[in-house]
N, C-alpha and C positions, 0 to 999 in steps of 0.2 A: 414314590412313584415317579418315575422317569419316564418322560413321553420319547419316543422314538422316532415321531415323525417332528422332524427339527425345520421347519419355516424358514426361510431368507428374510432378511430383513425387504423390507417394502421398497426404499429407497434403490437395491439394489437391482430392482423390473424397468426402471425409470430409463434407464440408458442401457444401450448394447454396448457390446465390451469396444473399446477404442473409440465410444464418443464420448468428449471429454464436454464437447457443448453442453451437454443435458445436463449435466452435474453442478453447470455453471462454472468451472475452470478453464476459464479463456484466456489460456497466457500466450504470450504474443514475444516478438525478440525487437526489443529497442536499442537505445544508446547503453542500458547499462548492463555490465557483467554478467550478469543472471536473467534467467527467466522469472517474471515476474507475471502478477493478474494484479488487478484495480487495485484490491487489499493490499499487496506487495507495495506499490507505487504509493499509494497512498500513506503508509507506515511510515515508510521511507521519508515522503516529505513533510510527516509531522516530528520525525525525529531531526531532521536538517532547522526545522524553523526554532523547536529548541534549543538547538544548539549554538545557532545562529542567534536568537535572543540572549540567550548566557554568554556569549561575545561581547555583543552591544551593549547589554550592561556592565558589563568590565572594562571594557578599551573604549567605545565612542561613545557612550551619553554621557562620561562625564566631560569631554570636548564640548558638548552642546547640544548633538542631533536627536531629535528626538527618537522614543523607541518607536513610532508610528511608520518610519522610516523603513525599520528592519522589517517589519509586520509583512507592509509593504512589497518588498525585497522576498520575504519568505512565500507568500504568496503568487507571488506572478513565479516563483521556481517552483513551486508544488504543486501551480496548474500545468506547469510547461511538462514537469516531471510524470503526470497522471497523466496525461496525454501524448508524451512520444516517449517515455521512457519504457 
């Protein structure tokens, strides 16, 4: 038995077509390449402080500085990042 009268999903009443606000996709045009929303920005800066960590343990803690350094360093760029990027 096949119903014929086929429903919309719910989420799709929520927003008229071209508001992208209602849906929650507020991307915005900052310094980087792409259009990006919070999620974007934020990925982004937890992939750099990886990155940035597996640096710092190969080249500079073994010079002396500590990893707390880098943490440091990754964070004031992933807030800078989620905020104008």
């Amino acid at each position: 038995m096949t119903d014929k009268h086929v429903t919309p999903l719910a989420s799709a009443h929520l927003a008229k077509e071209g508001d992208d606000a209602a849906l929650g996709d507020t991307e915005r045009h900052g310094f980087l390449p792409i259009e990006t929303n919070w999620f974007d920005r934020l990925f982004i800066s937890v992939v750099i402080w990886v990155a940035l960590s597996l640096f710092w343990f190969r080249f500079i803690e073994p010079i002396g500085l500590s990893i707390w350094i880098s943490n440091a360093i990754a964070l004031a760029l992933g807030a800078f990042i989620i905020r104008k990027g």
